[in-house]
Backbone as CSV, one residue per row, in Angstrom:
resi,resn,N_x,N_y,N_z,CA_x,CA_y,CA_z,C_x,C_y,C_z
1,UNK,0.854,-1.192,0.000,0.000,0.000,0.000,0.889,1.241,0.000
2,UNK,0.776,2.272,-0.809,1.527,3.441,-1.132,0.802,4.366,0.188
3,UNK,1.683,5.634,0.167,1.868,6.460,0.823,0.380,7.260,0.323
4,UNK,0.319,7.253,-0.697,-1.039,8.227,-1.170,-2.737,7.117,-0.546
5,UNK,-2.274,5.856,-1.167,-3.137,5.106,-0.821,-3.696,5.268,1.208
6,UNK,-2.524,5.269,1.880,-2.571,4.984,2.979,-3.581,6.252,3.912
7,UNK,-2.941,7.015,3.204,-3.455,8.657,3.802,-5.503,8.583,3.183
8,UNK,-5.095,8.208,2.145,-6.749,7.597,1.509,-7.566,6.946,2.235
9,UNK,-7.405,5.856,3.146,-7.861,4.965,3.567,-8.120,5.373,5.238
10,UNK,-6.958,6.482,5.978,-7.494,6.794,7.081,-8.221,7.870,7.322
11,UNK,-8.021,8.887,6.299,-8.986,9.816,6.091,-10.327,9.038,5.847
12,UNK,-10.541,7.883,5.025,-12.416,7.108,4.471,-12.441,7.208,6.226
13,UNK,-11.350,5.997,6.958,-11.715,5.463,8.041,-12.619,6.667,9.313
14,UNK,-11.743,7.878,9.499,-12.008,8.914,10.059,-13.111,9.242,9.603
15,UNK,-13.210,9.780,8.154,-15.035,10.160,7.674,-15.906,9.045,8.177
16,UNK,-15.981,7.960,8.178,-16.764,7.108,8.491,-17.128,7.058,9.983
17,UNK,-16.085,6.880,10.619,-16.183,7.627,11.958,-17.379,8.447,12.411
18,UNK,-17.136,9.913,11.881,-17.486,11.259,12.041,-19.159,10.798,11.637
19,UNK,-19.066,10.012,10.270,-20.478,9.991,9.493,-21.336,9.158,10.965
20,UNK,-20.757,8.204,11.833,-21.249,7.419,12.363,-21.913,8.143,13.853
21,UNK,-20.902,8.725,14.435,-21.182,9.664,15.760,-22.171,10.826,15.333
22,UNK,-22.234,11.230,13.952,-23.077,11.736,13.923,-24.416,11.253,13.611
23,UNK,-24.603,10.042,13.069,-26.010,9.414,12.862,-26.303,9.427,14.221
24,UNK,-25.594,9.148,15.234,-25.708,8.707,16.402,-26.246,9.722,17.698
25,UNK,-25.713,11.033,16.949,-25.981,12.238,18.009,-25.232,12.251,18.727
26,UNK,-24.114,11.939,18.631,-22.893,11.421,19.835,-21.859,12.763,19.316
27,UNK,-21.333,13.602,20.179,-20.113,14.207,19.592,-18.947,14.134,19.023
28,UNK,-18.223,14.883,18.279,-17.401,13.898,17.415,-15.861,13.785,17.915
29,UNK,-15.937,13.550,19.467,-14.599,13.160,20.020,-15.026,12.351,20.693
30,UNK,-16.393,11.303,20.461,-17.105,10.569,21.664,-16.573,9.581,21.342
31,UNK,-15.822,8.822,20.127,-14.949,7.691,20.108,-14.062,8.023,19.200
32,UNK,-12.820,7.192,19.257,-11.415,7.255,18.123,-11.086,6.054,17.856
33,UNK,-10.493,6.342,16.631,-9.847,4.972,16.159,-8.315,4.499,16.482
34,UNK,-8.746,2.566,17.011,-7.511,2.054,17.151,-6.989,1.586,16.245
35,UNK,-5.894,2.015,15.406,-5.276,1.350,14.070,-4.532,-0.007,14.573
36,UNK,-5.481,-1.478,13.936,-4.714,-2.456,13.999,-4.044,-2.628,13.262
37,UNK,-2.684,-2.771,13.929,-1.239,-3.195,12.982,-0.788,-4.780,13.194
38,UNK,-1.561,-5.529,13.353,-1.214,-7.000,13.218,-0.712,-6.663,11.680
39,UNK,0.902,-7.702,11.728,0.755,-8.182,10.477,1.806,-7.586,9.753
40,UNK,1.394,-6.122,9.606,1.598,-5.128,8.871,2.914,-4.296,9.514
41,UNK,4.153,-3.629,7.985,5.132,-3.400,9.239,5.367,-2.197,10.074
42,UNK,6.422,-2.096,10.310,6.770,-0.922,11.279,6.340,0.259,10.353
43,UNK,7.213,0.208,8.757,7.473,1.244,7.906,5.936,2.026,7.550
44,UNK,4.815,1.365,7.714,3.444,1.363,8.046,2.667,1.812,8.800
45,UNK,3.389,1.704,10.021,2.704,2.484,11.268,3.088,3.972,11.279
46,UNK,4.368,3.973,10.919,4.883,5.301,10.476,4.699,6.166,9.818
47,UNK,4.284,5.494,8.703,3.572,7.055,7.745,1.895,6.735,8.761
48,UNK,1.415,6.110,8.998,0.196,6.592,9.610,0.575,7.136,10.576
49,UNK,1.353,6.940,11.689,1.718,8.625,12.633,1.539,9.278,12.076
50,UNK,2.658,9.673,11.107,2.564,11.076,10.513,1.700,11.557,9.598
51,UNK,0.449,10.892,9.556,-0.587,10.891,9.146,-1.568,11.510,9.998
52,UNK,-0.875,11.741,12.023,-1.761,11.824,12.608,-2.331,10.677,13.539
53,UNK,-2.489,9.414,13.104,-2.979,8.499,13.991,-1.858,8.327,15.443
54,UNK,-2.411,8.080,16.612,-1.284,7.630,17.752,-1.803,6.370,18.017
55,UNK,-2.707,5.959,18.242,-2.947,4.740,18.682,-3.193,3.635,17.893
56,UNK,-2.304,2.330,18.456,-2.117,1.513,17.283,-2.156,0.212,18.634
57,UNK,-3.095,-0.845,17.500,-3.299,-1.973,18.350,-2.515,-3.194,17.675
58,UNK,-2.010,-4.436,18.730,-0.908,-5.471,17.924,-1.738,-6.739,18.794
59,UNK,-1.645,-7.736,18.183,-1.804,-8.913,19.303,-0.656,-9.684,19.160
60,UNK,0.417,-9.707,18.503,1.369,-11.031,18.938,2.323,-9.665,19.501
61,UNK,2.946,-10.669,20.412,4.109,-9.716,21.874,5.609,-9.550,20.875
62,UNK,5.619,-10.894,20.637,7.328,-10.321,19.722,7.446,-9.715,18.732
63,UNK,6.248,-9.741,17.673,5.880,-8.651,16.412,5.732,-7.201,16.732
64,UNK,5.084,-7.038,17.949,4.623,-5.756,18.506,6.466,-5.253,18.920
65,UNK,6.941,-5.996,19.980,8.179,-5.250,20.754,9.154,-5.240,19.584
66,UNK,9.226,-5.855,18.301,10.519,-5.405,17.253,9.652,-4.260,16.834
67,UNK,8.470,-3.652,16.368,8.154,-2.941,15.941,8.412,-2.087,16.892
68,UNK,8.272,-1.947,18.106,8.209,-0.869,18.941,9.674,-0.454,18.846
69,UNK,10.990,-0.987,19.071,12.436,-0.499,19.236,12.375,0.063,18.128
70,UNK,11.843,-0.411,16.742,11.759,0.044,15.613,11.384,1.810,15.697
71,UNK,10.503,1.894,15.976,9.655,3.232,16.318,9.304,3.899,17.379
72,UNK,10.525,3.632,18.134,10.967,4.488,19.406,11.006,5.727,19.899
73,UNK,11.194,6.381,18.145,11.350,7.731,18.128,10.530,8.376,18.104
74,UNK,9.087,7.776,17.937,7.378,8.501,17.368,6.988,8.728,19.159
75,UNK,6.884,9.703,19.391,6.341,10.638,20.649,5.232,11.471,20.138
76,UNK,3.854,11.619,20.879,3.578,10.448,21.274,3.035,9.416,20.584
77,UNK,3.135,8.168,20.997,2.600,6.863,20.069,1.837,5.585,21.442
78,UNK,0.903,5.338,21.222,-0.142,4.485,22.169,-0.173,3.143,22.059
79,UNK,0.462,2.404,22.286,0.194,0.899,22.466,-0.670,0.323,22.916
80,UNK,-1.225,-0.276,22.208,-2.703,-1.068,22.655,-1.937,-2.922,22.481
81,UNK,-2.161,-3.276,23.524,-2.332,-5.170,23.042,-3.826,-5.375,23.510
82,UNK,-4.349,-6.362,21.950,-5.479,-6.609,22.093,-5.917,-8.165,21.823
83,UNK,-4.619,-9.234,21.995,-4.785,-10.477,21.322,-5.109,-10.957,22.535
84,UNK,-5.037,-12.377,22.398,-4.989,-13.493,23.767,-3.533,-13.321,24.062
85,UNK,-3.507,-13.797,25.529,-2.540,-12.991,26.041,-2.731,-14.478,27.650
86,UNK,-0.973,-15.152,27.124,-0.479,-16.160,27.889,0.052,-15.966,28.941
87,UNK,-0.006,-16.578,29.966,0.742,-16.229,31.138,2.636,-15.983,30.799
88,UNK,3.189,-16.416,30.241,4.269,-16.437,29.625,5.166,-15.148,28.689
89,UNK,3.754,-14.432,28.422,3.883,-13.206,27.756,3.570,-12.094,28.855
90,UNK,2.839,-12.099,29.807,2.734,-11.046,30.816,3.472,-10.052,30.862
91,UNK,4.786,-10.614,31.477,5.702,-9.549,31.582,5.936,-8.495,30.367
92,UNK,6.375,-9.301,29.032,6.704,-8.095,27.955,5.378,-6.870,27.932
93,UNK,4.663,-7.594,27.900,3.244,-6.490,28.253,2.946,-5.698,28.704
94,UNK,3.529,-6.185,30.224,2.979,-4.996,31.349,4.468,-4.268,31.112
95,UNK,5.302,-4.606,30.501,6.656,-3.733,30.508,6.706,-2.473,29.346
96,UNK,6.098,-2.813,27.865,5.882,-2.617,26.705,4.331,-1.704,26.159
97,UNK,3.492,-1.767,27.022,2.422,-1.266,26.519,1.594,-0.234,27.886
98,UNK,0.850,0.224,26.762,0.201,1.592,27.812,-1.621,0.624,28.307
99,UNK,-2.247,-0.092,27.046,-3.334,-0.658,27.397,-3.092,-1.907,26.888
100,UNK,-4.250,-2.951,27.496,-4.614,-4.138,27.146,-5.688,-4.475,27.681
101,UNK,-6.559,-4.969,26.331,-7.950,-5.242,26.049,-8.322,-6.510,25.897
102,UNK,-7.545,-7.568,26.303,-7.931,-9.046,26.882,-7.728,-9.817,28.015
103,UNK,-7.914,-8.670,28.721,-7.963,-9.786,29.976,-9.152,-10.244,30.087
104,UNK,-9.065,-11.396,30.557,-10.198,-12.143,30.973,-10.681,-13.029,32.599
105,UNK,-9.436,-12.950,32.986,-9.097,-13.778,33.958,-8.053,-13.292,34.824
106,UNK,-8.536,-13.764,36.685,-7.948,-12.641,37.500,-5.919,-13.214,37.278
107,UNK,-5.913,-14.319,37.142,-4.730,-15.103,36.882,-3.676,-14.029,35.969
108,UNK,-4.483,-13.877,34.971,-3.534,-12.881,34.172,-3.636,-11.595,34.716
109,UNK,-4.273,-11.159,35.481,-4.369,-9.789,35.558,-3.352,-9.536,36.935
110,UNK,-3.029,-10.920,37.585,-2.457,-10.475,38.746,-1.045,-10.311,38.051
111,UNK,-0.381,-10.798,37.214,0.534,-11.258,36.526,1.025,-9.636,36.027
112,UNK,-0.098,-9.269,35.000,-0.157,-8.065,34.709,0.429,-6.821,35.982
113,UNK,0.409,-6.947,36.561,-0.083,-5.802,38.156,1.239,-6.015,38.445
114,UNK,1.813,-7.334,39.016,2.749,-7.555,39.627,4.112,-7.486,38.924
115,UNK,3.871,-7.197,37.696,4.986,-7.300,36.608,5.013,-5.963,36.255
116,UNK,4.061,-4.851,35.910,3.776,-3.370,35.930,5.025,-2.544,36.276
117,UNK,6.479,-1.857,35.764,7.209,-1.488,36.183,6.645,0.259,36.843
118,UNK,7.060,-0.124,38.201,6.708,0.968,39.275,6.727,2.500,38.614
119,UNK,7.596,2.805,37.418,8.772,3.566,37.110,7.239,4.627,35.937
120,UNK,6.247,3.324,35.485,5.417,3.233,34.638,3.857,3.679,35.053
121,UNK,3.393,4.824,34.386,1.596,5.053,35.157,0.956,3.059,34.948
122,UNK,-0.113,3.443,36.084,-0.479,2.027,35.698,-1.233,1.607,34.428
123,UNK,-1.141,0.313,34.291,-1.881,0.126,32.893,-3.149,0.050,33.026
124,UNK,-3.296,0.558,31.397,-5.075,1.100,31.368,-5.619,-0.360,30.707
125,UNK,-6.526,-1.217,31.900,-7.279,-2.405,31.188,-8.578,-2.225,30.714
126,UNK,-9.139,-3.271,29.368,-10.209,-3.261,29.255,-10.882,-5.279,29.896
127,UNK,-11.009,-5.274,30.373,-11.856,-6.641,30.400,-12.660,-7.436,29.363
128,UNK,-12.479,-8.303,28.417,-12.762,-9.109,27.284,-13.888,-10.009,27.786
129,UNK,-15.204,-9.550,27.114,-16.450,-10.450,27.497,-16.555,-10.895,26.890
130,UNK,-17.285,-12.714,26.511,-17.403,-13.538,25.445,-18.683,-13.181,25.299
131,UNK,-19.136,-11.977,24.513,-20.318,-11.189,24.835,-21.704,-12.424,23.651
132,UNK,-21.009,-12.918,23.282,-22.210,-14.222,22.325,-22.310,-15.509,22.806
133,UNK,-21.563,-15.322,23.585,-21.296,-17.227,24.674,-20.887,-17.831,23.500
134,UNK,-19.807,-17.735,23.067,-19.351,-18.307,21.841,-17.969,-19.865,22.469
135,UNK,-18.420,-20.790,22.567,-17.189,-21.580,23.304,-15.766,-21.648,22.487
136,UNK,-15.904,-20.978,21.449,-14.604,-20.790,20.953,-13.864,-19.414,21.507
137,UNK,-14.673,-19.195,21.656,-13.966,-17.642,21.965,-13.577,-17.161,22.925
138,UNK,-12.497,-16.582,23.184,-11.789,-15.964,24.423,-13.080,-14.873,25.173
139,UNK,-12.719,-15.012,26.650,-13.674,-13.654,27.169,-14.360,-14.160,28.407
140,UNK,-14.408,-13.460,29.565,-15.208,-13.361,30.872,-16.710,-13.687,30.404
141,UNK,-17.174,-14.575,31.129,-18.709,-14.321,30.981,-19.008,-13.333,31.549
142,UNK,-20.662,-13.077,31.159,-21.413,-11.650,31.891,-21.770,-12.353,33.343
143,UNK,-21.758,-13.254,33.059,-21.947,-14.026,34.850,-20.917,-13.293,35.708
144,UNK,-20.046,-13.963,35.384,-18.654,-13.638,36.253,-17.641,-12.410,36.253
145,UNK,-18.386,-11.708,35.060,-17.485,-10.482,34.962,-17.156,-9.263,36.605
146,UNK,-18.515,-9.317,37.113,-18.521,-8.205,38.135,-16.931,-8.667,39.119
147,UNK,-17.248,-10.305,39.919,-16.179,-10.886,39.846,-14.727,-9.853,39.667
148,UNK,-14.773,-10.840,38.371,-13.413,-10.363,37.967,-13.283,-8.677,37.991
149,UNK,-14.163,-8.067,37.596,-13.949,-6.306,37.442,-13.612,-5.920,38.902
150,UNK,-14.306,-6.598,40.072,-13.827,-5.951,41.893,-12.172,-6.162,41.630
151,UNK,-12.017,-7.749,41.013,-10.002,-8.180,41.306,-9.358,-7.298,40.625
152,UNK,-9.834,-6.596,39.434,-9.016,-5.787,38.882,-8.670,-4.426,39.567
153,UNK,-10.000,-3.991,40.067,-9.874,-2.534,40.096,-9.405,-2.433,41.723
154,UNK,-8.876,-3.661,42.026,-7.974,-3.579,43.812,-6.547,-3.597,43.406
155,UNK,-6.245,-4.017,41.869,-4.670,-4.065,42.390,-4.423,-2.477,41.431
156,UNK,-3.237,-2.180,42.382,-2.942,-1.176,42.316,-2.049,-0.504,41.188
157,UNK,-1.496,-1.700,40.325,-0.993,-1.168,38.905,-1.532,-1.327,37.896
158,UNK,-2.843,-1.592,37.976,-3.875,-1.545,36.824,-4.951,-0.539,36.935
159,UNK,-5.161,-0.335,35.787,-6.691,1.102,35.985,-7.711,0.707,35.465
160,UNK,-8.715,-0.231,35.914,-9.555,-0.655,34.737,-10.388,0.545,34.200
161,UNK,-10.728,0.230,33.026,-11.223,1.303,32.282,-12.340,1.397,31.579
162,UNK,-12.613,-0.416,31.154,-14.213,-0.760,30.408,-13.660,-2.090,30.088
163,UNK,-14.468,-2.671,29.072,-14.486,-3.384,28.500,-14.790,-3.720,26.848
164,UNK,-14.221,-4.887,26.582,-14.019,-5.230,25.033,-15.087,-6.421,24.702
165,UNK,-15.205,-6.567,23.082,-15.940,-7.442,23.394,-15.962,-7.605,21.471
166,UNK,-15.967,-8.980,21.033,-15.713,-8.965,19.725,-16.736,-10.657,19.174
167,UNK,-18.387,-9.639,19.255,-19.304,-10.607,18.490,-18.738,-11.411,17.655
168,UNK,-20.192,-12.580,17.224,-20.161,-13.117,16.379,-20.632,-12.436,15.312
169,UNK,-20.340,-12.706,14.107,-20.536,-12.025,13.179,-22.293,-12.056,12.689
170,UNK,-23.097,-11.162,12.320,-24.371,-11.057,11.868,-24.390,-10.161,11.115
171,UNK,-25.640,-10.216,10.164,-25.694,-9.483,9.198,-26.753,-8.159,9.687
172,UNK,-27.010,-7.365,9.620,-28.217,-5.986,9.421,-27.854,-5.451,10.945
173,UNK,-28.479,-4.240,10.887,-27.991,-3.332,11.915,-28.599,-3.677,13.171
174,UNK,-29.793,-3.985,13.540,-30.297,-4.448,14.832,-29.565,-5.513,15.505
175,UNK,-29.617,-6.513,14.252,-28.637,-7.777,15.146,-27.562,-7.450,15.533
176,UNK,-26.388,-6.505,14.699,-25.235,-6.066,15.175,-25.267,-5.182,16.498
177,UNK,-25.897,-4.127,16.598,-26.503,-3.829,17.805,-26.872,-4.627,18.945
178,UNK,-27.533,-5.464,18.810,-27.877,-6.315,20.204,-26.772,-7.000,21.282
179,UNK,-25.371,-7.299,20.208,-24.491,-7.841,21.800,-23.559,-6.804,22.342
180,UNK,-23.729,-5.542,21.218,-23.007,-4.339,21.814,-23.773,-3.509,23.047
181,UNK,-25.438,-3.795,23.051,-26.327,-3.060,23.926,-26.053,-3.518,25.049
182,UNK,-25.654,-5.216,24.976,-25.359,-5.637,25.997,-24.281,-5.355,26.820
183,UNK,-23.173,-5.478,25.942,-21.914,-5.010,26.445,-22.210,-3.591,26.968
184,UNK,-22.925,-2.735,26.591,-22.732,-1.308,26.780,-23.606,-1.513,28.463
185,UNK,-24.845,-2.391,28.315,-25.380,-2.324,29.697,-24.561,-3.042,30.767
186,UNK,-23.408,-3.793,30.475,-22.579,-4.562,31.380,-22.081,-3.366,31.719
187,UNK,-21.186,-2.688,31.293,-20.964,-1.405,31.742,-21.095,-0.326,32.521
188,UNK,-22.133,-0.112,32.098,-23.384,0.476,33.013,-23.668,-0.328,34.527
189,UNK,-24.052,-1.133,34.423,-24.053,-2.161,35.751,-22.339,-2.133,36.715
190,UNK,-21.047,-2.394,36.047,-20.180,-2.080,36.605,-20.092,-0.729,37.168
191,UNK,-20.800,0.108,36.636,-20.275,2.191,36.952,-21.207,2.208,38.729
192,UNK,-22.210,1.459,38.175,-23.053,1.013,39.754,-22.342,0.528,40.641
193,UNK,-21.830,-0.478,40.493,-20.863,-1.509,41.636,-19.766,-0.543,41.759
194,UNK,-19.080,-0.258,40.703,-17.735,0.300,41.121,-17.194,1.727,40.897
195,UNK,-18.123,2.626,41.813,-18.553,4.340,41.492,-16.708,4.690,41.583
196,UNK,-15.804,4.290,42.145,-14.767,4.916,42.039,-13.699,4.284,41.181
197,UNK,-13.919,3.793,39.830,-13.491,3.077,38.581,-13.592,4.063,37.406
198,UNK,-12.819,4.467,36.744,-12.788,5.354,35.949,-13.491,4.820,34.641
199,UNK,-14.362,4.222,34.627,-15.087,3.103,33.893,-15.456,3.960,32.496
200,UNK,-14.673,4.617,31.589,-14.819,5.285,30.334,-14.890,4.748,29.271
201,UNK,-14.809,3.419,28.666,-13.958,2.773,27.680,-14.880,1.734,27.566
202,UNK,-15.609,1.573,26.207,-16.076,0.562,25.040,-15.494,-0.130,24.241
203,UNK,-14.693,-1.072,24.667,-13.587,-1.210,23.034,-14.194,-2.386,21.866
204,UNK,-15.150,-1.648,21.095,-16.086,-2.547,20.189,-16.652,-1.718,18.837
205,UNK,-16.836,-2.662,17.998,-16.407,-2.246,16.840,-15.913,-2.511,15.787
206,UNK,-15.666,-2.745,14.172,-14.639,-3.220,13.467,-15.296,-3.181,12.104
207,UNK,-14.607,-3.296,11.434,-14.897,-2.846,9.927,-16.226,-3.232,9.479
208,UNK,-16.908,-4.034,9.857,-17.987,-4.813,9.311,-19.364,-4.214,10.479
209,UNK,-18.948,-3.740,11.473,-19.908,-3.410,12.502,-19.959,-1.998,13.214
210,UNK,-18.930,-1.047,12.721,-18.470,0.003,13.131,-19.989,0.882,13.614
211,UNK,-20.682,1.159,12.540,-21.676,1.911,12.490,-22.798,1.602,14.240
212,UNK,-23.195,0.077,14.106,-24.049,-0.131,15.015,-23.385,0.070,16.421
213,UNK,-22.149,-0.490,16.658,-20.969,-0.067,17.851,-21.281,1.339,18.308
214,UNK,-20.928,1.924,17.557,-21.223,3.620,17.582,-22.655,3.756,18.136
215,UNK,-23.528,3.376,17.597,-24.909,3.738,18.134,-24.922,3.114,19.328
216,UNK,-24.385,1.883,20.043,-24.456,1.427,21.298,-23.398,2.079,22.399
217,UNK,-22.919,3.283,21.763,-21.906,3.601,22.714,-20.404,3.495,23.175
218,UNK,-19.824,2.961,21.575,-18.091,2.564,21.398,-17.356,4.136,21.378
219,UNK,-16.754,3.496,22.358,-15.383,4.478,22.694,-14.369,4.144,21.807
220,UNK,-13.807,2.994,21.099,-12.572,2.910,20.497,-12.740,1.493,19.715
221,UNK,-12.968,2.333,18.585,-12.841,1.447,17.029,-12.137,0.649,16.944
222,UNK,-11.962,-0.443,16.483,-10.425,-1.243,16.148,-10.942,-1.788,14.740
223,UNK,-9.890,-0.445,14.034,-9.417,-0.805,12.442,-8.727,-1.683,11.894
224,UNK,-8.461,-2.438,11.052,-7.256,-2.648,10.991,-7.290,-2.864,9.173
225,UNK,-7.805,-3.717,8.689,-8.076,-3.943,6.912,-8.397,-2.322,6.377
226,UNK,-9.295,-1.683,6.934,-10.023,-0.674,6.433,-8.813,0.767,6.059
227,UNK,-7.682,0.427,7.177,-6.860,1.428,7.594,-5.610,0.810,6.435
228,UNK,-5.138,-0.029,6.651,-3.743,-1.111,5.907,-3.855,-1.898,4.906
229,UNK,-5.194,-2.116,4.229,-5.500,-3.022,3.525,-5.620,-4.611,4.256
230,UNK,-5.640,-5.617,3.398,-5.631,-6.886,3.727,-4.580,-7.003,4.468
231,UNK,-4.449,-8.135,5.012,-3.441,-8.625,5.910,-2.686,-9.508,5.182
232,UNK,-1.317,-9.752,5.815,-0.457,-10.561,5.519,-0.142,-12.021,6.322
233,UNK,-0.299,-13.189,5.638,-0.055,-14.111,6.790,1.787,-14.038,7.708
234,UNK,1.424,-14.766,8.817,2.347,-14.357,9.710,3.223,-15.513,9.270
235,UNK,4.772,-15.644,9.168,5.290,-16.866,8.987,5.478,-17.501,10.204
């Protein structure tokens, strides 16, 4: 993807955006886009900085940290990890990134906390709901989420912030709507339980569902085809 192309594609992404918060009545700083860079390289993320974008989401840990030494020099620049996320990988994480949007489980999150370099604001979490009861899919149930949201928001190097949540796929706007309403009312139910949680953050959304997300109340898009084109397989 060329340099002209690229600037093409986050400007559509941004109009689309704007077109969406405004169907919505929502103001037009009420959500932003996370540019996913799975895949895709460093030389990539770079002209989209300087394109303007800061926040950029990765899910594999060793693709993300060569890219990051890579682009050390981009101040400021936002790290998002948004993949599944192993006990084994913790540390580079909580060492390497500003947010992460899969936790699911207090196991990793203590991992997260306790690994958090002191030196570092704490990290901003989102909590990952398997918001379709999908048994393939990574994510807290809505059962157990409250649960897990008290363990998070006690340890002291994490900030929880909201939650994520990445349907099954459906077609027309109501259905797409319905597991985001949910997610958005899980939310809502946490701001109840946990009045001193900075509970700001929707992370839902994605090329195929952007529009209805928006109408349920998404704080932070996650682009990634729409912004970079297709993806590349990983070797």
């Amino acid at each position: 993807m060329t340099d002209v192309v690229l600037s093409e594609s986050l400007a559509a992404a941004r109009t689309r955006l704007a077109d969406a918060l405004n169907a919505a009545g929502r103001p037009i700083d009420a959500a932003r886009l996370l540019a996913v860079s799975k895949t895709k390289p460093a030389t990539m993320i770079r002209e989209a900085w300087h394109l303007g974008q800061r926040e950029f989401g990765e899910n594999y840990v060793q693709e993300a940290l060569d890219k990051q030494a890579e682009l050390a020099d981009l101040d400021p620049i936002v790290w998002h990890f948004i993949g599944p996320l192993q006990s084994n990988k913790t540390r580079e994480v909580a060492e390497h990134f500003a947010w992460v949007h899969s936790v699911d489980r207090e196991k990793i999150a203590r991992r997260l906390n306790d690994q958090r370099p002191g030196a570092l604001d704490p990290l901003d979490i989102c909590l990952q709901v398997n918001i379709s009861d999908e048994p393939s899919k990574s994510g807290v149930s809505l059962e157990a989420l409250p649960t897990l949201a008290e363990a998070v928001q006690a340890m002291p190097r994490l900030h929880l912030r909201g939650l994520m949540a990445i349907p099954a796929p459906v077609e027309g706007l109501d259905a797409q709507r319905a597991p985001f309403a949910r997610l958005r009312e899980a939310l809502e139910g946490l701001r109840e339980r946990l009045p001193e949680a900075p509970l700001d953050t929707l992370s839902m959304g994605m090329s195929g569902d952007l529009e209805a997300a928006v109408l349920e109340g998404a704080t932070l898009i996650r682009l990634g085809t729409a912004i970079f084109g297709e993806r590349t397989a990983r070797e």
